[in-house]
C-alpha positions, -999 to +999 in steps of 0.1 A: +792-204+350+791-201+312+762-212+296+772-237+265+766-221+230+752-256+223+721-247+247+718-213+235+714-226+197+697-254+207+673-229+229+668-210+200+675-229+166+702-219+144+676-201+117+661-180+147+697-173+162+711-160+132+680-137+125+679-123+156+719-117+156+719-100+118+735-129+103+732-157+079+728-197+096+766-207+085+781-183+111+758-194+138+776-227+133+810-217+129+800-201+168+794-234+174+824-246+159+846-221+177+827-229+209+816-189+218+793-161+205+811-130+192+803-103+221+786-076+195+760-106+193+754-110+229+729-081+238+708-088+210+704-128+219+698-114+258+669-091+245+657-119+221+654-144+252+634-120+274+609-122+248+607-158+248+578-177+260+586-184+286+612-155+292+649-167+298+665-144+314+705-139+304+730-121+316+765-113+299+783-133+324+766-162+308+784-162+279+818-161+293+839-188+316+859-166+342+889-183+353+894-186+393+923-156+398+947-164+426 
């Protein structure tokens, strides 16, 4: 199950989100506008959440809804 990018930012802040990610607060919420987190971003917000007090540990699988295949 995807975790929403609305938890994530709200986990975080949109300031501390966009620092951590290497980019300016007005594409932190145009992620939140287009509902997901570009996937270059991803491993740097999973190491940024380890160090969280307390840790939140994330996996990549968070960040992504995978559709039941039949």
């Amino acid at each position: 199950m995807a975790i929403s990018i609305d938890v994530i930012i709200a986990r975080f802040g949109v300031s501390c989100l966009a620092r951590i990610s290497g980019v300016k607060p007005p594409s932190v919420i145009g992620w939140r506008y287009r509902g997901r987190i570009p996937s270059k971003r991803i491993p740097q917000i999973i190491e940024a959440a380890k160090r969280l007090d307390p840790p939140v540990h994330l996996k990549p699988n968070d960040f992504f809804q995978l559709e039941d295949v039949e």
